[in-house]
PyMOL commands that place a pseudoatom at each C-alpha (Angstrom):
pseudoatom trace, name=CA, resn=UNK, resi=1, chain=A, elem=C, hetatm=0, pos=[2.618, 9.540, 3.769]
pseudoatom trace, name=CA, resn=UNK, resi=2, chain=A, elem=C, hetatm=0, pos=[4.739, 7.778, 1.005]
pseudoatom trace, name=CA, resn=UNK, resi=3, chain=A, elem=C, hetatm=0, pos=[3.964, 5.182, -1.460]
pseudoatom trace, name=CA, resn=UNK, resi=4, chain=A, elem=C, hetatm=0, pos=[5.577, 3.325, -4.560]
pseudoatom trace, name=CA, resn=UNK, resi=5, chain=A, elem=C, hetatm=0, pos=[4.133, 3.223, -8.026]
pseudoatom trace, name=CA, resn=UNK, resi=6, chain=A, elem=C, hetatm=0, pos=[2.319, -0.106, -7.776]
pseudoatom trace, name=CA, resn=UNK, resi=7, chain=A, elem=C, hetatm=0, pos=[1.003, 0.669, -4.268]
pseudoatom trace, name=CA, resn=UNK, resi=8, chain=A, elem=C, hetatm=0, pos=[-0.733, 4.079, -6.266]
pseudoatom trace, name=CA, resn=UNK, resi=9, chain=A, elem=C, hetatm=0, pos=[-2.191, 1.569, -8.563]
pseudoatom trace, name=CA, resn=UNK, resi=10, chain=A, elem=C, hetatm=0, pos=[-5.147, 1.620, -6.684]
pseudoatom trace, name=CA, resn=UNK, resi=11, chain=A, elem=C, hetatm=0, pos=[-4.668, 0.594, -2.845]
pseudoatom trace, name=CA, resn=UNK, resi=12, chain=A, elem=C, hetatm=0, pos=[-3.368, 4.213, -1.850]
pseudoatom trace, name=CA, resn=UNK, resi=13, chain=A, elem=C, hetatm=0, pos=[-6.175, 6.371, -4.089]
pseudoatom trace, name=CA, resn=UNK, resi=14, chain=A, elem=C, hetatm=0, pos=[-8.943, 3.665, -2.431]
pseudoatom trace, name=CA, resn=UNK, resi=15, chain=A, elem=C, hetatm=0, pos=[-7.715, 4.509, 0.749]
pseudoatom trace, name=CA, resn=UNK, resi=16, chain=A, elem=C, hetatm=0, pos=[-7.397, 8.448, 0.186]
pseudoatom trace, name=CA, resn=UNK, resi=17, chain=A, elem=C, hetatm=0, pos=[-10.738, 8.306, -0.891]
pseudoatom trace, name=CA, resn=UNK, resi=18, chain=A, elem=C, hetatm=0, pos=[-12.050, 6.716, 2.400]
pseudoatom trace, name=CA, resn=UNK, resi=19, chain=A, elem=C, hetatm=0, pos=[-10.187, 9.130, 4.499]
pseudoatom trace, name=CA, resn=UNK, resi=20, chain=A, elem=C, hetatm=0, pos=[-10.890, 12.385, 2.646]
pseudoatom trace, name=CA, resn=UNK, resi=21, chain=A, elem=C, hetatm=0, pos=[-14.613, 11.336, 2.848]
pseudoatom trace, name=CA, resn=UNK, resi=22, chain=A, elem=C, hetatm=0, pos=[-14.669, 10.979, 6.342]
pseudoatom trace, name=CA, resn=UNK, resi=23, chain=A, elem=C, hetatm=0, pos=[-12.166, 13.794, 7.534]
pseudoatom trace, name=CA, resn=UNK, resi=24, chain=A, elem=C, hetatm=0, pos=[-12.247, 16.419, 4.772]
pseudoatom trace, name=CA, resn=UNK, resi=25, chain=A, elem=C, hetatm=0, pos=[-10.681, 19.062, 6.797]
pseudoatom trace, name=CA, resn=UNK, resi=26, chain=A, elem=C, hetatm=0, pos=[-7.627, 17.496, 7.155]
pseudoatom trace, name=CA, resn=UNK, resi=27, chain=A, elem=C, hetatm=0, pos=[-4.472, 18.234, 5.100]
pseudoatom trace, name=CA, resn=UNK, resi=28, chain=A, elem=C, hetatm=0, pos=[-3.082, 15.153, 2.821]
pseudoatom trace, name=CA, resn=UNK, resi=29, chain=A, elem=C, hetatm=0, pos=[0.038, 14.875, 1.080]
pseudoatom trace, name=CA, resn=UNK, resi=30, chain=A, elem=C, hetatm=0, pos=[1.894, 11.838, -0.925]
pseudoatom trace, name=CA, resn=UNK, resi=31, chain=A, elem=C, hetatm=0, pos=[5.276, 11.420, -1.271]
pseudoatom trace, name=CA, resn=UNK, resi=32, chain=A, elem=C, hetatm=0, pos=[7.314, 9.694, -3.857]
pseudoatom trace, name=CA, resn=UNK, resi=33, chain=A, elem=C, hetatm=0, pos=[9.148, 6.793, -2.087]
pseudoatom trace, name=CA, resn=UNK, resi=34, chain=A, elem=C, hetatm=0, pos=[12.793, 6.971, -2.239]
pseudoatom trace, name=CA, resn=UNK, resi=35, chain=A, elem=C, hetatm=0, pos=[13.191, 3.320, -1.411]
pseudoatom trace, name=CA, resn=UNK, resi=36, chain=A, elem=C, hetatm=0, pos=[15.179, 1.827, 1.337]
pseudoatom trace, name=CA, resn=UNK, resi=37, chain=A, elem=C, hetatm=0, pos=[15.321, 5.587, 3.192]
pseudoatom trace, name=CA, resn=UNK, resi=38, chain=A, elem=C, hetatm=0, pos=[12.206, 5.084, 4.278]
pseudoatom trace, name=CA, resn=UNK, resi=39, chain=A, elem=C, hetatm=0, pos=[12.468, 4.357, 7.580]
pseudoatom trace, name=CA, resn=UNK, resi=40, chain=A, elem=C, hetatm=0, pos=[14.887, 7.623, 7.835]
pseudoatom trace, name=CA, resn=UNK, resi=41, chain=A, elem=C, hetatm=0, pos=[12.291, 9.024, 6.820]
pseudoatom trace, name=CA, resn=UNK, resi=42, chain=A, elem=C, hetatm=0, pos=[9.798, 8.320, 9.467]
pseudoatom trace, name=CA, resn=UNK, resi=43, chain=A, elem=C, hetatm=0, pos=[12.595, 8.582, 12.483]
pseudoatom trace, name=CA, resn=UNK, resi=44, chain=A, elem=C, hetatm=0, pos=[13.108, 12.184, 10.722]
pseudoatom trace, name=CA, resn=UNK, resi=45, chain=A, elem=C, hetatm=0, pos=[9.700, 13.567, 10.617]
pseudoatom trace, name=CA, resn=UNK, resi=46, chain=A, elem=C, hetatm=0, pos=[9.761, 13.647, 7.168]
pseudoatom trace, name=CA, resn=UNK, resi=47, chain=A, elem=C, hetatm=0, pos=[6.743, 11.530, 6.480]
pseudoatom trace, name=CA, resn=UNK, resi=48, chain=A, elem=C, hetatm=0, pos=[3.926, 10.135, 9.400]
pseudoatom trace, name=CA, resn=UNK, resi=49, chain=A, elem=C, hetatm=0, pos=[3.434, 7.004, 7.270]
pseudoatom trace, name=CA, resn=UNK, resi=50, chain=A, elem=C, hetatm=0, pos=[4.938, 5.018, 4.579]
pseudoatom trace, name=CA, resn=UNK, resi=51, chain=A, elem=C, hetatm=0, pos=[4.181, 1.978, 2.585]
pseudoatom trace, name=CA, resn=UNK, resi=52, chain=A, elem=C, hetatm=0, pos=[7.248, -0.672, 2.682]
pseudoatom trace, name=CA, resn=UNK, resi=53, chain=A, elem=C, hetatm=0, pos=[7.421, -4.159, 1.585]
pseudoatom trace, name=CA, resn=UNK, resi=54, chain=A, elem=C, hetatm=0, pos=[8.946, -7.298, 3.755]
pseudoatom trace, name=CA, resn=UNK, resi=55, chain=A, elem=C, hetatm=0, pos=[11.888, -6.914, 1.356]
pseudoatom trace, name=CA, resn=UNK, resi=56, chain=A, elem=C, hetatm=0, pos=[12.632, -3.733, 3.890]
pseudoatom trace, name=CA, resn=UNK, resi=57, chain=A, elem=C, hetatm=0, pos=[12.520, -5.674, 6.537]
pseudoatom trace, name=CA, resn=UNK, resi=58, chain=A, elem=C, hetatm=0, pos=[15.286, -8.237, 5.905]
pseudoatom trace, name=CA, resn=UNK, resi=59, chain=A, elem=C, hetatm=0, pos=[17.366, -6.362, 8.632]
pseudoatom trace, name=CA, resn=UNK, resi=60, chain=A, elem=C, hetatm=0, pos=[15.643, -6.763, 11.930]
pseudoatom trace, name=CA, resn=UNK, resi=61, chain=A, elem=C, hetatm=0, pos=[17.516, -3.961, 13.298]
pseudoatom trace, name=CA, resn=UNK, resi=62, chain=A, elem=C, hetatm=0, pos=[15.991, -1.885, 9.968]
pseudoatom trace, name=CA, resn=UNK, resi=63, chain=A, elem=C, hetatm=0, pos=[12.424, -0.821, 11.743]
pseudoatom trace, name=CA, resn=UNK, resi=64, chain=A, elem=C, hetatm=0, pos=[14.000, 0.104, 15.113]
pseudoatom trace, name=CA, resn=UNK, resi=65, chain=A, elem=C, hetatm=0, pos=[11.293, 2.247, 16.596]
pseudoatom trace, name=CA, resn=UNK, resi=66, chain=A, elem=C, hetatm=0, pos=[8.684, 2.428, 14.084]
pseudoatom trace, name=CA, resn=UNK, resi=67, chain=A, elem=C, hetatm=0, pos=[5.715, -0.059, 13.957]
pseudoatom trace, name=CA, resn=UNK, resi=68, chain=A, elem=C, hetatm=0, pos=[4.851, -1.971, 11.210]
pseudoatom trace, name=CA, resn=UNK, resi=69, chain=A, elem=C, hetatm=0, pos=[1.551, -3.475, 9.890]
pseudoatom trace, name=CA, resn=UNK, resi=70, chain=A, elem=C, hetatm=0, pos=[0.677, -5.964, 7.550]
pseudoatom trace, name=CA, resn=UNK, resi=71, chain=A, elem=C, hetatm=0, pos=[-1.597, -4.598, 4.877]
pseudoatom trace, name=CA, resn=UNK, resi=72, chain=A, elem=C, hetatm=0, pos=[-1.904, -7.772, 2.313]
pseudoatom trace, name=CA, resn=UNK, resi=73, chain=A, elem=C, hetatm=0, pos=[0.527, -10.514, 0.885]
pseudoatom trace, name=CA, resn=UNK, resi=74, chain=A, elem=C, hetatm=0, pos=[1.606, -8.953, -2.789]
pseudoatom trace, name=CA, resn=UNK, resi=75, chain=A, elem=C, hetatm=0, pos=[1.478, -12.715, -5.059]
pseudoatom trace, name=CA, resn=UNK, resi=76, chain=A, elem=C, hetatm=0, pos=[4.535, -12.019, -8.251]
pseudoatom trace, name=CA, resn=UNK, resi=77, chain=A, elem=C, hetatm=0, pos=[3.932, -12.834, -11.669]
pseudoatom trace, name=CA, resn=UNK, resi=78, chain=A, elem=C, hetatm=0, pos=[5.967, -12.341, -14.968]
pseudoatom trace, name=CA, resn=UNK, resi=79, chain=A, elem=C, hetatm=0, pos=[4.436, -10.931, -17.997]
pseudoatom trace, name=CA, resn=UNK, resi=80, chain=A, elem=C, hetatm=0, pos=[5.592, -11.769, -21.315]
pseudoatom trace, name=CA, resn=UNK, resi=81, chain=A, elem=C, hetatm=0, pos=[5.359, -10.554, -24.829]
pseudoatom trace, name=CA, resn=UNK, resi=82, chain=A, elem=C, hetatm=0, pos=[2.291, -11.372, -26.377]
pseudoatom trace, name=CA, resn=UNK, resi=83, chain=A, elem=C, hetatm=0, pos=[4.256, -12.613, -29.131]
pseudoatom trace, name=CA, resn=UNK, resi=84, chain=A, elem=C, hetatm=0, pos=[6.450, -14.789, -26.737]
pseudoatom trace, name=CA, resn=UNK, resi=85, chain=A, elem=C, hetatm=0, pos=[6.658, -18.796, -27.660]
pseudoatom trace, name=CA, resn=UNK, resi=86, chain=A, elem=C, hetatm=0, pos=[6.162, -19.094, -23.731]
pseudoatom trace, name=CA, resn=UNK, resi=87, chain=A, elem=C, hetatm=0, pos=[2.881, -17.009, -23.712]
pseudoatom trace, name=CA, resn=UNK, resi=88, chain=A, elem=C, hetatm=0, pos=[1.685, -19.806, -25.612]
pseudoatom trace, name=CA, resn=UNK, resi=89, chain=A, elem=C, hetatm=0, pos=[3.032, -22.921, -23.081]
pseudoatom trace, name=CA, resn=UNK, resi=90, chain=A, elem=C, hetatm=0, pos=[-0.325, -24.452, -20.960]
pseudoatom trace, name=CA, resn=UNK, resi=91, chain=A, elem=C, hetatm=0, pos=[2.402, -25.113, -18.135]
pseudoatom trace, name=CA, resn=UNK, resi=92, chain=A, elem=C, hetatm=0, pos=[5.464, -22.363, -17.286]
pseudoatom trace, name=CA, resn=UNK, resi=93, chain=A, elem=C, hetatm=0, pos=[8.290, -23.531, -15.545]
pseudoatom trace, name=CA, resn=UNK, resi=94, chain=A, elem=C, hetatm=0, pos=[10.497, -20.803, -13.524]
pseudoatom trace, name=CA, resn=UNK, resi=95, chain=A, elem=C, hetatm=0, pos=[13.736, -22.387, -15.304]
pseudoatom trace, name=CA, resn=UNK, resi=96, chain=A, elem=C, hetatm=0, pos=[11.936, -21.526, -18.783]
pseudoatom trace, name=CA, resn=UNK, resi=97, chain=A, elem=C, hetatm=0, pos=[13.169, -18.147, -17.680]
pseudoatom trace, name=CA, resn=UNK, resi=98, chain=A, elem=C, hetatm=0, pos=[16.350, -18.879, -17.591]
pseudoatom trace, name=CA, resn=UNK, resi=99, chain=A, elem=C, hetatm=0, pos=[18.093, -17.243, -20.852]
pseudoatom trace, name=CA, resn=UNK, resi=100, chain=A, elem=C, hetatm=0, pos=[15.472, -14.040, -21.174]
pseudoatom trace, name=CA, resn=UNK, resi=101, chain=A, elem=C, hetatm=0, pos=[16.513, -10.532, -20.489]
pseudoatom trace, name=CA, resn=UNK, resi=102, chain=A, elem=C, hetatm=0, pos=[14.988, -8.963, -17.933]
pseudoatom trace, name=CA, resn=UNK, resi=103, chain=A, elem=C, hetatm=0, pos=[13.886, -5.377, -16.900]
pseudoatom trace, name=CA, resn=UNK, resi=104, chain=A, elem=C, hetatm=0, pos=[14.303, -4.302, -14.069]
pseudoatom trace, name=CA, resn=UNK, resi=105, chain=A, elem=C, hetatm=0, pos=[12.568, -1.969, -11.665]
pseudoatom trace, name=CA, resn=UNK, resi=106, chain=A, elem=C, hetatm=0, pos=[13.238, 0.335, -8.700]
pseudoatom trace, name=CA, resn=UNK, resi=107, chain=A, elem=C, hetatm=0, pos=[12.883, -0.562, -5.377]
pseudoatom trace, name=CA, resn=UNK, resi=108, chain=A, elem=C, hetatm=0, pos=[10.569, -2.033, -4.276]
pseudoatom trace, name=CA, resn=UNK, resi=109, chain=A, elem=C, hetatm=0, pos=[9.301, -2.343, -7.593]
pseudoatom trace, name=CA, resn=UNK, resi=110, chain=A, elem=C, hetatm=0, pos=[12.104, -4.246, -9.120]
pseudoatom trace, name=CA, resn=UNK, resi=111, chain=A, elem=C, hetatm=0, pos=[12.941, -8.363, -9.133]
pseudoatom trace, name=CA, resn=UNK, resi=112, chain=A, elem=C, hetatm=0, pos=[13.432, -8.303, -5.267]
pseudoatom trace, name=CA, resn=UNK, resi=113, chain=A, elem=C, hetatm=0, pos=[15.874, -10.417, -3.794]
pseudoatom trace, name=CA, resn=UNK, resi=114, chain=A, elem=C, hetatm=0, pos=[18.477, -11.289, -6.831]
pseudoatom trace, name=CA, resn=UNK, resi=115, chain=A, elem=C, hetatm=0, pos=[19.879, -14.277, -5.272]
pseudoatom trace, name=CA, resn=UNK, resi=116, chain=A, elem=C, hetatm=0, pos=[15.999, -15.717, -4.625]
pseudoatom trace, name=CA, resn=UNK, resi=117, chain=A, elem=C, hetatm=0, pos=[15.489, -15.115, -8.417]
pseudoatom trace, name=CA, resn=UNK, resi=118, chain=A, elem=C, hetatm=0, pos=[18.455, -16.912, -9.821]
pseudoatom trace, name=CA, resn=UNK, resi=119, chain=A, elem=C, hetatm=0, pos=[17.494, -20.217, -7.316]
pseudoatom trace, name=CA, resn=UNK, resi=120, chain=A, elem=C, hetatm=0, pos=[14.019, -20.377, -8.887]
pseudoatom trace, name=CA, resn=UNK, resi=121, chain=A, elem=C, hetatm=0, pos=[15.201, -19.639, -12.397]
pseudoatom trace, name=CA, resn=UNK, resi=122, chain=A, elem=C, hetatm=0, pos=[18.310, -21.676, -12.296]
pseudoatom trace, name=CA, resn=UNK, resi=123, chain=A, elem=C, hetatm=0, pos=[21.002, -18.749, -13.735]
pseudoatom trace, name=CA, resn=UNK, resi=124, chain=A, elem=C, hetatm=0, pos=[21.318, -15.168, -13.043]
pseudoatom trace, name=CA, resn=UNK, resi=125, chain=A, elem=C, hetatm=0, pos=[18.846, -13.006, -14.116]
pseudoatom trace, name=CA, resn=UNK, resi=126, chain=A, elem=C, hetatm=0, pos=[20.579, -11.513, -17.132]
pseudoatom trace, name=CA, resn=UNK, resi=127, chain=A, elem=C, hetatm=0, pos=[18.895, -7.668, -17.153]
pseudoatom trace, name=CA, resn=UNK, resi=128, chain=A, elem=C, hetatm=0, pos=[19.307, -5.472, -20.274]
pseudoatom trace, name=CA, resn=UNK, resi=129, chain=A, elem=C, hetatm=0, pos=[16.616, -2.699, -19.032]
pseudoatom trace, name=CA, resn=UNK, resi=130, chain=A, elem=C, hetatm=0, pos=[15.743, -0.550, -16.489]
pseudoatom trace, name=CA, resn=UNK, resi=131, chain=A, elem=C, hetatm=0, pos=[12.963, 1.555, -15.930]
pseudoatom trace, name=CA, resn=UNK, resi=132, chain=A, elem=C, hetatm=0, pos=[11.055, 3.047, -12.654]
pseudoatom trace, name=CA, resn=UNK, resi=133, chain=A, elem=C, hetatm=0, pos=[7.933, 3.435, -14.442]
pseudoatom trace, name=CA, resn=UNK, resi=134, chain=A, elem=C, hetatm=0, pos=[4.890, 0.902, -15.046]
pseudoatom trace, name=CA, resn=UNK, resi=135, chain=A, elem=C, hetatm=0, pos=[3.701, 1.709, -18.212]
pseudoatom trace, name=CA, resn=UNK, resi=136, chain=A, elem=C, hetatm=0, pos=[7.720, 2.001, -19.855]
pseudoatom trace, name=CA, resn=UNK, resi=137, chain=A, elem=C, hetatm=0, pos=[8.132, -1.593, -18.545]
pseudoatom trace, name=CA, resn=UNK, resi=138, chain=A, elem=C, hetatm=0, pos=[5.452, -3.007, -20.137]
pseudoatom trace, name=CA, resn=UNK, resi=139, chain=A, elem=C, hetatm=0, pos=[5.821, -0.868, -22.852]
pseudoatom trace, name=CA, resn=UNK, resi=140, chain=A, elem=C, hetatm=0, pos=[9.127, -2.837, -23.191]
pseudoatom trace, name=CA, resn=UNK, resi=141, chain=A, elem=C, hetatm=0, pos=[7.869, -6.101, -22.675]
pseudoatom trace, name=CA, resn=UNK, resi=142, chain=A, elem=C, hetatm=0, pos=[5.009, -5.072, -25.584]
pseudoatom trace, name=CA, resn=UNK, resi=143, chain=A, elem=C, hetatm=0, pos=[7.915, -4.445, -27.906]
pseudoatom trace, name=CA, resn=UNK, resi=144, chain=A, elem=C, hetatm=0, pos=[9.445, -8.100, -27.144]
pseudoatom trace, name=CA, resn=UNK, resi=145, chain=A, elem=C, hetatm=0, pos=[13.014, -6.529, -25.522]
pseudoatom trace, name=CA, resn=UNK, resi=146, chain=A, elem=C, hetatm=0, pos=[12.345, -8.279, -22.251]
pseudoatom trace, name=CA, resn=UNK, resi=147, chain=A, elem=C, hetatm=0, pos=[10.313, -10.097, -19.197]
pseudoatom trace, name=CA, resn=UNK, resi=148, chain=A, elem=C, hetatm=0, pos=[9.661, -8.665, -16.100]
pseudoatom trace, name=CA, resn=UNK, resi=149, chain=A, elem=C, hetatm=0, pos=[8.038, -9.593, -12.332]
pseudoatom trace, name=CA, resn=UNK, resi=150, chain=A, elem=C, hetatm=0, pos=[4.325, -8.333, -12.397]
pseudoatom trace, name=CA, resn=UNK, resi=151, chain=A, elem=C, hetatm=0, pos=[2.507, -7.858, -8.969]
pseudoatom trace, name=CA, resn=UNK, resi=152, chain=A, elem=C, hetatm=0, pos=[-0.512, -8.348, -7.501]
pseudoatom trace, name=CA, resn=UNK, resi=153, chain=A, elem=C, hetatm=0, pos=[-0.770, -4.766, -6.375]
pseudoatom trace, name=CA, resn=UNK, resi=154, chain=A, elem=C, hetatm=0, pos=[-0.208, -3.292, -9.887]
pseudoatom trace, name=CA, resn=UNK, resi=155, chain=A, elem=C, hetatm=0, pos=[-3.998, -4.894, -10.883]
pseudoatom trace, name=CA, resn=UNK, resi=156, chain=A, elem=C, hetatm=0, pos=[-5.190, -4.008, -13.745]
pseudoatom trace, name=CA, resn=UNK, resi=157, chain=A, elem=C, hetatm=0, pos=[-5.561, -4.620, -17.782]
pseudoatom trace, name=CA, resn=UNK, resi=158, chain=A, elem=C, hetatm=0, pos=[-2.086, -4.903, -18.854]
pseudoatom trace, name=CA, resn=UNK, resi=159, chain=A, elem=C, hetatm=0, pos=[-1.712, -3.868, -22.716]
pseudoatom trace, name=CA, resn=UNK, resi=160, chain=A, elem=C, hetatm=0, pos=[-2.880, -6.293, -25.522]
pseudoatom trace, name=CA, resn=UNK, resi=161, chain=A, elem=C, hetatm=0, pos=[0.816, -7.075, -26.578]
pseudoatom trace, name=CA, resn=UNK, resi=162, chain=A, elem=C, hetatm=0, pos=[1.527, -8.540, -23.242]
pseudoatom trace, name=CA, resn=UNK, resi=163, chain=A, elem=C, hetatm=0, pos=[0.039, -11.480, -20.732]
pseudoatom trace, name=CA, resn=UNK, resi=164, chain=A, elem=C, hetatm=0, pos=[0.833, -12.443, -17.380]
pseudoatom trace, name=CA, resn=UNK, resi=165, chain=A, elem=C, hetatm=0, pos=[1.900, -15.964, -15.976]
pseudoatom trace, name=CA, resn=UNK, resi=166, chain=A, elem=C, hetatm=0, pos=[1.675, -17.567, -13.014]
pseudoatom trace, name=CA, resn=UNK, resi=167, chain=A, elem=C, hetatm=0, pos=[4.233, -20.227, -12.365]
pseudoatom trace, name=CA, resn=UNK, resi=168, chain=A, elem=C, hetatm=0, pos=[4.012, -23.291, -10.868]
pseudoatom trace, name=CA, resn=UNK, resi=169, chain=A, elem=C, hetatm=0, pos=[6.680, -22.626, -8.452]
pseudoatom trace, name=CA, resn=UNK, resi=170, chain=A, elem=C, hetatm=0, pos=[6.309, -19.371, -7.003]
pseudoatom trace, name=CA, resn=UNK, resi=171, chain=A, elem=C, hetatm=0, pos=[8.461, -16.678, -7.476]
pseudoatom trace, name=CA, resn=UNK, resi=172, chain=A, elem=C, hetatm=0, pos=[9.423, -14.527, -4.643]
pseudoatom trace, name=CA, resn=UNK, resi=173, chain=A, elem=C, hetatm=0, pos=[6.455, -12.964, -2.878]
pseudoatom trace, name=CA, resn=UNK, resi=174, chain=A, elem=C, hetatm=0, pos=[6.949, -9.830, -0.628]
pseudoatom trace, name=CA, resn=UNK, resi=175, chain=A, elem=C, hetatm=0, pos=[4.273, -8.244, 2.304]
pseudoatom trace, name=CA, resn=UNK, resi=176, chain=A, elem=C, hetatm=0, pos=[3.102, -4.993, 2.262]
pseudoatom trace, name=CA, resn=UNK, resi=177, chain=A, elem=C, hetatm=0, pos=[3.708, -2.959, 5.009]
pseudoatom trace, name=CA, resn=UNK, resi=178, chain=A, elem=C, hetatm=0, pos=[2.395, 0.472, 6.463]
pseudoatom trace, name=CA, resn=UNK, resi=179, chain=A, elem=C, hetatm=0, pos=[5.219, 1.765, 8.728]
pseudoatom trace, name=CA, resn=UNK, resi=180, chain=A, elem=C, hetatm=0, pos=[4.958, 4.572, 11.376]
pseudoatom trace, name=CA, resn=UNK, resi=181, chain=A, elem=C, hetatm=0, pos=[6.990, 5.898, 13.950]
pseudoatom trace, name=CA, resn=UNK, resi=182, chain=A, elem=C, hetatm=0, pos=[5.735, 4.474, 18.016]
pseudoatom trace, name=CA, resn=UNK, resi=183, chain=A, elem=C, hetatm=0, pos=[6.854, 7.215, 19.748]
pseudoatom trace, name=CA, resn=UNK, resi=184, chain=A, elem=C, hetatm=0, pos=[5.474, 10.661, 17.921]
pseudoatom trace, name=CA, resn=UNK, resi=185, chain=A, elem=C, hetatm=0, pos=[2.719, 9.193, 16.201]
pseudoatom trace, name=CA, resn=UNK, resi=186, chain=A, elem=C, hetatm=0, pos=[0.406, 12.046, 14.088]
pseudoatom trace, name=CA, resn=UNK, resi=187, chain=A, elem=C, hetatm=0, pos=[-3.200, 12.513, 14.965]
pseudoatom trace, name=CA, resn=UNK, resi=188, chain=A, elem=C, hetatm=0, pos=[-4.384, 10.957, 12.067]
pseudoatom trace, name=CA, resn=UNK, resi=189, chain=A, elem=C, hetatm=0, pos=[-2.111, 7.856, 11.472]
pseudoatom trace, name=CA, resn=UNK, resi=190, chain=A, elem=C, hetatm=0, pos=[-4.435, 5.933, 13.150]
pseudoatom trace, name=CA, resn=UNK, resi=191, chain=A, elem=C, hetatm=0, pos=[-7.101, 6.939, 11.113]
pseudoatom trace, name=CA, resn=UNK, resi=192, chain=A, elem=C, hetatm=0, pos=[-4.818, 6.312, 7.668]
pseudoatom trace, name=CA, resn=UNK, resi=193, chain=A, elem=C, hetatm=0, pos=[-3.918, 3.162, 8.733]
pseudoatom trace, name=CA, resn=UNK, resi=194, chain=A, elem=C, hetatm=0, pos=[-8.210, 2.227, 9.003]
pseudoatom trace, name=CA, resn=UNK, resi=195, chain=A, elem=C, hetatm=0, pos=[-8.623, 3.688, 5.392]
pseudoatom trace, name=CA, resn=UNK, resi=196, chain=A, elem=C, hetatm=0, pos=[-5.847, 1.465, 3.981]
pseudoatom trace, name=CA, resn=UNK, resi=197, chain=A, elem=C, hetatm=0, pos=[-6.402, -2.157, 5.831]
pseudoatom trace, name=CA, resn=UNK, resi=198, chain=A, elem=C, hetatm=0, pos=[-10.460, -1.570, 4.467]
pseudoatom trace, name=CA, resn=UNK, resi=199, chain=A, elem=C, hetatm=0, pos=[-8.857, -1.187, 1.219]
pseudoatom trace, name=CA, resn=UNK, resi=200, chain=A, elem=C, hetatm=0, pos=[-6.478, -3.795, 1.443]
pseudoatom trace, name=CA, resn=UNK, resi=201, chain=A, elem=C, hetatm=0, pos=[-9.224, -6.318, 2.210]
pseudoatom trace, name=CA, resn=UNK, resi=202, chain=A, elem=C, hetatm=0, pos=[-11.477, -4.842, -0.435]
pseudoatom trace, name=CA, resn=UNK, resi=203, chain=A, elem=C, hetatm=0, pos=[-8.908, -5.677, -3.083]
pseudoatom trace, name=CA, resn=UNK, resi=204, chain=A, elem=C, hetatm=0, pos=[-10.053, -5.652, -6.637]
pseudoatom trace, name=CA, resn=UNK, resi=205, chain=A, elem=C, hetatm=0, pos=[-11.314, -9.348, -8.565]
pseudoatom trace, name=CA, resn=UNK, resi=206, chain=A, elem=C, hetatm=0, pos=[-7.541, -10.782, -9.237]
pseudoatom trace, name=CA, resn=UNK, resi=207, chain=A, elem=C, hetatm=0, pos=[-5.877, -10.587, -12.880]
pseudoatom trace, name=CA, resn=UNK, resi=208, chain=A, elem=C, hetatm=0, pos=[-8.419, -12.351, -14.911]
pseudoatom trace, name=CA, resn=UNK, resi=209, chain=A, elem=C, hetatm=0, pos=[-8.179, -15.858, -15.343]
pseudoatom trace, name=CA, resn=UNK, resi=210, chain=A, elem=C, hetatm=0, pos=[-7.460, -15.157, -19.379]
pseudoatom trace, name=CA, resn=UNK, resi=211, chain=A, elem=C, hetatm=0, pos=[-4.085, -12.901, -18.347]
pseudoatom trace, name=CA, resn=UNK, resi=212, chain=A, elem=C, hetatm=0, pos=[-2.949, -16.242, -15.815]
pseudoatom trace, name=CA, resn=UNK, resi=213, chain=A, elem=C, hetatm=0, pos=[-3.924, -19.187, -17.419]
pseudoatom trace, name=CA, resn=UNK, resi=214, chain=A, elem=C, hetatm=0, pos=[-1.004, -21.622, -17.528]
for i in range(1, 214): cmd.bond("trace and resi %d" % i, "trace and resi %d" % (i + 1))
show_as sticks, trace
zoom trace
């Protein structure tokens, strides 16, 4: 199968840990995701089953032959700088984002649709970073260079230089997805695809209420 970095945050390890105590003898591997070749990727072989998001699935034509199945809705947030003068607001507004820099991520960890983010924020996101990895974003949004989109499916403590904001008006949200081909479906997709809805809908507490208080 293939995942993305905040879908190893802990949905794919909780559901790797279902399967490989209940079928030990069979053979797993993870892939990196390489983003929208995903579904290539499955019509190819190449993987049985990958993790996509509903920003995949924009094209209707895109999942032509595979199935797809809803694992969990993935809510956005933004984290800040600690040190941020908005960190500090008891009510964010998405056009308060309007003149910060940005880092950006790759997909599908990244700001999702660009022309959905400038409507909420009111301007185009201006983005002086990018970075593929979780810990070098936040590290740069520690270090006060930038904001970025923080999702539900990276849970966890983010570092003490940095909180994480709701917003009144949400920003865009995006589905998970488990994807696999109909017609030559592996033995133990099926199985897989048990191991990940149980841990979708045993999801970790949400980010505390101290990391999303407005």
């Amino acid at each position: 199968m293939s995942a993305f970095a905040s879908a190893n945050a802990w949905l794919v390890p909780a559901a790797l840990a279902r399967f490989v105590d209940r079928h030990p003898k069979v053979a797993l591997s993870v892939a990196r995701s390489t983003g929208h070749d995903e579904f290539e990727r499955l019509r190819g072989g190449e993987v049985d089953l990958a993790l996509v998001t509903s920003w995949d699935l924009v094209d209707p034509g895109a999942a032509d032959g595979l199935e797809t199945v809803v694992l969990l809705q993935d809510e956005l947030y933004v984290a800040l700088p600690g040190a941020h003068p908005l960190a500090e607001r008891k009510r964010l507004a998405a056009t308060d984002l309007a003149d910060e820099t940005w880092i950006e991520g790759a997909h599908p960890d990244c700001l999702g649709p660009i022309p959905q983010l400038r409507e909420l924020i009111g301007a185009p996101p201006r983005i002086g970073f990018h970075c593929d990895d979780w810990a070098g974003k936040l590290a740069l949004v520690g270090a006060g260079l930038g904001i970025t989109l923080y999702p539900r499916l990276a849970l966890g403590e983010p570092r003490a230089d940095v909180v994480v904001r709701r917003l009144p008006r949400p920003l865009p949200s995006r589905d998970i997805h488990a994807a696999f081909p109909v017609d030559h479906q592996a033995p133990a997709v099926n199985a897989m695809l048990a191991c990940l809805q149980e841990a979708a809908q045993a999801t970790p507490a949400s980010i505390s209420s101290r990391q999303t208080s407005a």
